[in-house]
Backbone as JSON, one array per atom type, in Angstrom:
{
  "sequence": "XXXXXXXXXXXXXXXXXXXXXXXXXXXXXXXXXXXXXXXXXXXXXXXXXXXXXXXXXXXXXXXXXXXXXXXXXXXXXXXXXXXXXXXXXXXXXXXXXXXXXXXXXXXXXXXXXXXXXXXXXXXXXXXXXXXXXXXXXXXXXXXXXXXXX",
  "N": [[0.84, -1.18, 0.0], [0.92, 2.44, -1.01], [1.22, 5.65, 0.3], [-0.39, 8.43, 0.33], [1.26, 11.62, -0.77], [2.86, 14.15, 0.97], [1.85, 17.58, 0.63], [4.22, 19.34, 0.46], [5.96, 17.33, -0.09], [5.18, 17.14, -2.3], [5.92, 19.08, -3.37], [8.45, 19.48, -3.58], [9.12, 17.64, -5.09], [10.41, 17.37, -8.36], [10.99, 16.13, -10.52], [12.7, 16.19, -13.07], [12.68, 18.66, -13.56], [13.65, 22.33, -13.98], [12.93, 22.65, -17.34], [13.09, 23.04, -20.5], [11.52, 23.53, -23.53], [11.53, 23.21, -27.22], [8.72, 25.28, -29.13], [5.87, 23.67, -30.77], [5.49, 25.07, -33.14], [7.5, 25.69, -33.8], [8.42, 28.33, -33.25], [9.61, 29.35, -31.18], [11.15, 29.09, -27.38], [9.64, 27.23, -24.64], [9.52, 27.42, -20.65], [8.93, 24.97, -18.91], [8.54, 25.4, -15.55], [10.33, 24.06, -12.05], [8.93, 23.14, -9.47], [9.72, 24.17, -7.08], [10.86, 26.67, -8.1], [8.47, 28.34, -8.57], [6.95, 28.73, -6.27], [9.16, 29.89, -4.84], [9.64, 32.53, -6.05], [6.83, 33.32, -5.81], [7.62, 33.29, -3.08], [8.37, 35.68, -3.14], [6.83, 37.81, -2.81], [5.81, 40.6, -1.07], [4.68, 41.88, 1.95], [1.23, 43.53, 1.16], [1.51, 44.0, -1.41], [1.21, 42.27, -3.94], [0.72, 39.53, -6.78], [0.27, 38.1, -10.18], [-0.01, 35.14, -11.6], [0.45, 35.31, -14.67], [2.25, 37.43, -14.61], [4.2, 35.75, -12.77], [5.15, 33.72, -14.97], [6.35, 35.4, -16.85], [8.47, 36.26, -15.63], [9.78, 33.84, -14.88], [10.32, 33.01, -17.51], [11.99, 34.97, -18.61], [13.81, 34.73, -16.54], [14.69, 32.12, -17.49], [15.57, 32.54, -20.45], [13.31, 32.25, -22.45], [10.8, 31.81, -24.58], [8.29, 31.99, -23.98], [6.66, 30.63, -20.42], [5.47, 27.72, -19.18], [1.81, 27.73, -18.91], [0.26, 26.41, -17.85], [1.48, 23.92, -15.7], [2.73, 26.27, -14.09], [0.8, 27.33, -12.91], [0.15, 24.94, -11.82], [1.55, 24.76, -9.95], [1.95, 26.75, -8.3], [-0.59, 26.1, -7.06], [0.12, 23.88, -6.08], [2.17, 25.19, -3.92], [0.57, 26.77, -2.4], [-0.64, 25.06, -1.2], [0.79, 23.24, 0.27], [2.06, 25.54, 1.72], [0.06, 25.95, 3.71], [0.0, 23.55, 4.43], [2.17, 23.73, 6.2], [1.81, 25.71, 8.05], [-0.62, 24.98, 9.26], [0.93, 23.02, 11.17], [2.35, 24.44, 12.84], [4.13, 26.24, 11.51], [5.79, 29.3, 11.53], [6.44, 31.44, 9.4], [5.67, 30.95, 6.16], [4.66, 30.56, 2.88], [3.53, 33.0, 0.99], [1.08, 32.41, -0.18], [-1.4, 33.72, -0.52], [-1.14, 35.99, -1.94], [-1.16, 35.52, -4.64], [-2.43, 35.64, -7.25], [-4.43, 34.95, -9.47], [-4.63, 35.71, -13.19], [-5.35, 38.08, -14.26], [-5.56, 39.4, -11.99], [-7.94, 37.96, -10.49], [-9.55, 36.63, -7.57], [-8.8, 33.28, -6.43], [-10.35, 30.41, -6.55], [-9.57, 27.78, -5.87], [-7.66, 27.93, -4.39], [-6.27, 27.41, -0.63], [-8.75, 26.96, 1.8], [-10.83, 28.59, -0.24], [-12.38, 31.17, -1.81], [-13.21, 32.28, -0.44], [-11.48, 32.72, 2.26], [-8.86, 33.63, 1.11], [-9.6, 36.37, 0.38], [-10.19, 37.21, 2.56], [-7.78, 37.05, 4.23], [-5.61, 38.87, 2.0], [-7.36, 41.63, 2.73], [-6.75, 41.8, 4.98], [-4.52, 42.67, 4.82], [-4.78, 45.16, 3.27], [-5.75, 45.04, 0.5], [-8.19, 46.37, -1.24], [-11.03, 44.05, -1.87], [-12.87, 43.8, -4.96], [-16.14, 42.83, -6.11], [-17.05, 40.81, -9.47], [-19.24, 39.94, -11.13], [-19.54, 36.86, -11.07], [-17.05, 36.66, -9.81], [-14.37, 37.28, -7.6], [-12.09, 40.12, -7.36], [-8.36, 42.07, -7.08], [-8.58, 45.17, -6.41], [-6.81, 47.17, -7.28], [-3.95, 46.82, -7.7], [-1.08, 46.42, -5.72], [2.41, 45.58, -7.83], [4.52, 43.23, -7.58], [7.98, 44.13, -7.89], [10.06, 44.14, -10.65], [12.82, 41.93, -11.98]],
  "CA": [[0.0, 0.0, 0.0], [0.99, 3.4, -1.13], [0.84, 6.42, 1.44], [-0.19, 9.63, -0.25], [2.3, 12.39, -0.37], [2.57, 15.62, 1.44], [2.04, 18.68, -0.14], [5.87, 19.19, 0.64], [6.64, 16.3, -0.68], [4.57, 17.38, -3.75], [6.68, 20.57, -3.92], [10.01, 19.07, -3.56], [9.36, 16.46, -6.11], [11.32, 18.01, -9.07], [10.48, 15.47, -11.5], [13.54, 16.52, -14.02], [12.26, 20.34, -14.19], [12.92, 23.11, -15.1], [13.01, 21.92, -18.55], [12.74, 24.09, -22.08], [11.2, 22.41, -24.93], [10.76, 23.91, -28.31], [7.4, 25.36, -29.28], [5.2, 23.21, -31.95], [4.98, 25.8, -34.17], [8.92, 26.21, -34.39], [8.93, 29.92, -33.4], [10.28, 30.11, -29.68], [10.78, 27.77, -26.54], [8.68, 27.52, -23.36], [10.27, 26.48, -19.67], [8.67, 24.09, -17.46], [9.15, 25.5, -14.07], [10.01, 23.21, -11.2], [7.37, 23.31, -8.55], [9.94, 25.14, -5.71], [10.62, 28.05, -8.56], [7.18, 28.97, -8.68], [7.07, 28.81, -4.79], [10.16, 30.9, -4.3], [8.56, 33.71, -6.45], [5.59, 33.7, -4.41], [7.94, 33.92, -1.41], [9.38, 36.91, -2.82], [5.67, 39.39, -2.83], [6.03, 41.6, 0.15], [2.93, 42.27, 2.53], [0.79, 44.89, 0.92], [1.44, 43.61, -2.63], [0.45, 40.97, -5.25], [1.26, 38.99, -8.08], [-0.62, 37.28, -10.57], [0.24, 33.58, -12.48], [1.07, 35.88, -15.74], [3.71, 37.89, -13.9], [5.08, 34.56, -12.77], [5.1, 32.97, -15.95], [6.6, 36.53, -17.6], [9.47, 35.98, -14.85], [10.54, 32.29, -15.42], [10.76, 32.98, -19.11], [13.08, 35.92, -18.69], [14.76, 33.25, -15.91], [15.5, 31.02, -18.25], [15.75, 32.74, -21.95], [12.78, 31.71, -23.5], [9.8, 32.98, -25.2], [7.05, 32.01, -22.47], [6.62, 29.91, -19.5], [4.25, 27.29, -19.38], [0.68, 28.32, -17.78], [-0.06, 25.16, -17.08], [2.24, 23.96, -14.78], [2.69, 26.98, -13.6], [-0.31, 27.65, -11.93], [-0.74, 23.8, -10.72], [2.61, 24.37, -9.01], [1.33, 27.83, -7.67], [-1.5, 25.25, -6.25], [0.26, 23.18, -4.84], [3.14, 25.95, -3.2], [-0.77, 27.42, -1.44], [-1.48, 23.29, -0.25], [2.35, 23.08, 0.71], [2.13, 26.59, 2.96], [-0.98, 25.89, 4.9], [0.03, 22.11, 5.39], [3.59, 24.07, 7.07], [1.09, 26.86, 9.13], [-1.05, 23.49, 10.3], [2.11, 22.1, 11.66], [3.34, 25.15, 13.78], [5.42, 26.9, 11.04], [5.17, 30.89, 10.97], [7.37, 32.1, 8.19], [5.39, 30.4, 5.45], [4.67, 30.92, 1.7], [2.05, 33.85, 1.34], [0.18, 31.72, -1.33], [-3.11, 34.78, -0.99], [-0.67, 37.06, -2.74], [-0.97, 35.7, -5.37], [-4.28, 35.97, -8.04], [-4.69, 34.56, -11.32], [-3.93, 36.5, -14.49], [-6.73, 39.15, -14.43], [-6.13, 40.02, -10.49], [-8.69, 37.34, -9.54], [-8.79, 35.54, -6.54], [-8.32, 31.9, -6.58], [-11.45, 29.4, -5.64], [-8.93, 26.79, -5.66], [-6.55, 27.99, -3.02], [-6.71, 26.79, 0.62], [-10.6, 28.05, 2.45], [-11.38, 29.35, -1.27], [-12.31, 32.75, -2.35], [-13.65, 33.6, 1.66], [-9.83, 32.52, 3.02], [-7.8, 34.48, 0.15], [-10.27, 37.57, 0.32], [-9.52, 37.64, 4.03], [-6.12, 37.61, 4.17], [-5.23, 40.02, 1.19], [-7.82, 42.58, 2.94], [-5.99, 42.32, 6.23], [-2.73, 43.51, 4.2], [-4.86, 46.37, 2.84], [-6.15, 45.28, -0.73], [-9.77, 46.23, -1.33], [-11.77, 43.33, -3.51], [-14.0, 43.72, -5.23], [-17.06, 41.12, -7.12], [-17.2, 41.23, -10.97], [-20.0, 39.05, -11.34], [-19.17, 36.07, -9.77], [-15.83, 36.56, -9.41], [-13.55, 38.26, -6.88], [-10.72, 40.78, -8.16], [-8.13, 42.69, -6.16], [-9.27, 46.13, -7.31], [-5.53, 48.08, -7.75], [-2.19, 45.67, -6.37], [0.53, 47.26, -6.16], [2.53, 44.16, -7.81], [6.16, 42.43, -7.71], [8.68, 45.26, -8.42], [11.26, 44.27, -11.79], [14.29, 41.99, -11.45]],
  "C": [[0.88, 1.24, 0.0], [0.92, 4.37, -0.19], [0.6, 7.62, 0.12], [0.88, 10.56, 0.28], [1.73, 13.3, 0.03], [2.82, 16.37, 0.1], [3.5, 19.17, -0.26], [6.14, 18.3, 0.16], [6.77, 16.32, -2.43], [5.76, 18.41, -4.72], [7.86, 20.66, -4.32], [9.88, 18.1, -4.62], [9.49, 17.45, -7.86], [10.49, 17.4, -10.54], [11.16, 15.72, -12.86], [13.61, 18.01, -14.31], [12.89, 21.09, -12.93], [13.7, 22.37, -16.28], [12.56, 22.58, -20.08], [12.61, 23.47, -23.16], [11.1, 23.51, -25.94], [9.22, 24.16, -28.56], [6.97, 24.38, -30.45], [5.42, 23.74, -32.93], [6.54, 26.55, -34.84], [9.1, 27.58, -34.27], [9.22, 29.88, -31.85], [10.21, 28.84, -28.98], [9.49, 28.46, -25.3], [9.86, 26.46, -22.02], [9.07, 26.22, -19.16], [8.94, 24.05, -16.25], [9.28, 24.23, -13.43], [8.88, 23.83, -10.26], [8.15, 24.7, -7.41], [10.57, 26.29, -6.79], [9.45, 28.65, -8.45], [7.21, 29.4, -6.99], [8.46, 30.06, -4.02], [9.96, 32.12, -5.12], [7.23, 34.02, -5.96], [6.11, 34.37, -3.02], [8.07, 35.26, -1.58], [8.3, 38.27, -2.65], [5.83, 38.94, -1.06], [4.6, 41.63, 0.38], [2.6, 43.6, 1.64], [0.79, 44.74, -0.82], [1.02, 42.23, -3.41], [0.83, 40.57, -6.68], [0.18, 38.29, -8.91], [0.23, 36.14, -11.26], [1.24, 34.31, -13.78], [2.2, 36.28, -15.39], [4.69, 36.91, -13.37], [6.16, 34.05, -13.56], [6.32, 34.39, -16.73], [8.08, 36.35, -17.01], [10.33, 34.58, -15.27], [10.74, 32.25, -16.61], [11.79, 33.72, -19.16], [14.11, 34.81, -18.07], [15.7, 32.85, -17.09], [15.88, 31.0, -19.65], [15.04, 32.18, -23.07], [11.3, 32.18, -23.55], [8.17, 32.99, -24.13], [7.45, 30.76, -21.26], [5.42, 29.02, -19.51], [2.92, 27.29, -18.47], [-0.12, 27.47, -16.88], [0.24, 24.44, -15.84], [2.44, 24.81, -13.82], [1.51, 27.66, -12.54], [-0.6, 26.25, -11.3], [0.39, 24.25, -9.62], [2.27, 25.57, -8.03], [-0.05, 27.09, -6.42], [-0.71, 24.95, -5.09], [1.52, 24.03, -3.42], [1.6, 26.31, -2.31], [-0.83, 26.03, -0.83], [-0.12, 23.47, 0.95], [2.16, 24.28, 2.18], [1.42, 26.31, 4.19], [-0.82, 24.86, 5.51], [1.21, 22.55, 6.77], [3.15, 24.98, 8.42], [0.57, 25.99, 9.81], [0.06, 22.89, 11.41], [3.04, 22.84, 12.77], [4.12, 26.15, 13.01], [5.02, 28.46, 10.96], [5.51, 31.2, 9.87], [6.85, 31.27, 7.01], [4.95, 31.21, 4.05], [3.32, 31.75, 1.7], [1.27, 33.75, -0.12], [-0.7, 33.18, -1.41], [-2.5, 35.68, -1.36], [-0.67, 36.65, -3.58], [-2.19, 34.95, -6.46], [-3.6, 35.17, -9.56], [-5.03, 35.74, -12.19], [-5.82, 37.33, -14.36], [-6.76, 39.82, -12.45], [-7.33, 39.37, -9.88], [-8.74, 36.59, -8.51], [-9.19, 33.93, -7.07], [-9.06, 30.86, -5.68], [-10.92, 27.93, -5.34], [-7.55, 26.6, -4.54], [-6.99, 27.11, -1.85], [-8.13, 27.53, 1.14], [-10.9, 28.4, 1.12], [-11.18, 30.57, -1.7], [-12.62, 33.42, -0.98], [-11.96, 34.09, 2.31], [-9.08, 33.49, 2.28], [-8.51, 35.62, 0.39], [-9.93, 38.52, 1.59], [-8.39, 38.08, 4.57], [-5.5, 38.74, 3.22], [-6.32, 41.39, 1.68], [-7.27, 43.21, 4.48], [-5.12, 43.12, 5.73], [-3.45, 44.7, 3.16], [-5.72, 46.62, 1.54], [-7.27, 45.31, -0.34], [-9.83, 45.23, -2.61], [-12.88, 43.25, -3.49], [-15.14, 42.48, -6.22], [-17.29, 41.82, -8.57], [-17.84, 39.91, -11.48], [-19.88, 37.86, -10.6], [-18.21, 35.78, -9.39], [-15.13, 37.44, -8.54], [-12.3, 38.63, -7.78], [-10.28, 42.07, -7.29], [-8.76, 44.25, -7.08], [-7.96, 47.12, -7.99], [-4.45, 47.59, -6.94], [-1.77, 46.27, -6.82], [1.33, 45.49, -6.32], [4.47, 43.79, -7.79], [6.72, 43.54, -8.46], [10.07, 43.84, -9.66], [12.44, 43.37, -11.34], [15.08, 42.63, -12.0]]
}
């Protein structure tokens, strides 16, 4: 019998990446973050600010010299860095990854984080952002976001 893995376990599992394939279409590459790049760009938004998936993705391409990042990956690994944090806050840890900084490409919050859209709404309004509803979606309303490497 199998044990499921921790979310840490999830995060640390590498799995050969990062990894730059050519595009299909023969005009540029794309990287394949590993899971703890994505996670150590999360670490790096400051209280009071915000990132979205795109800005990620915009980052790990510059990273690594290639024409995008893949969005795919990139946002599961953004998942699982939010599973990973809260399993480390459960456990006693303070200094943990501030997963609710960081929104999906449009400044929305993220019904797939830890608690949902209540938990992320909560926390990014302690640190100041107003959000607002755009139909049935939450969106911070003006982040100040990840300054330039």
């Amino acid at each position: 019998m199998t044990s499921k893995k921790s979310w840490h376990e999830k995060l640390h599992d590498a799995k050969g990446l990062p990894k730059v394939v050519r595009l299909p279409d023969g005009k540029g590459t794309m990287v394949v973050p590993a899971p703890v790049e994505v996670d150590a760009l999360m670490r790096r938004v400051r209280k009071g600010r915000a990132t979205t998936i795109a800005e990620l993705r915009d980052r790990l391409a510059r990273r690594h010299g290639t024409t995008i990042a893949c969005p795919l990956t990139t946002g599961i690994f953004a998942w699982i860095a939010a599973h990973a944090a809260e399993e480390a806050r459960e456990a006693g840890i303070k200094a943990v990854t501030p997963w609710w900084r960081t929104l999906k490409t449009g400044r929305f919050l993220n019904e797939k984080y830890p608690g949902g859209l209540k938990r992320q709404k909560k926390l990014l309004e302690a640190e100041g952002h107003r959000i607002e509803r755009r139909g049935t979606r939450m969106v911070v309303a003006a982040a100040k976001t990840l300054q330039r490497d």
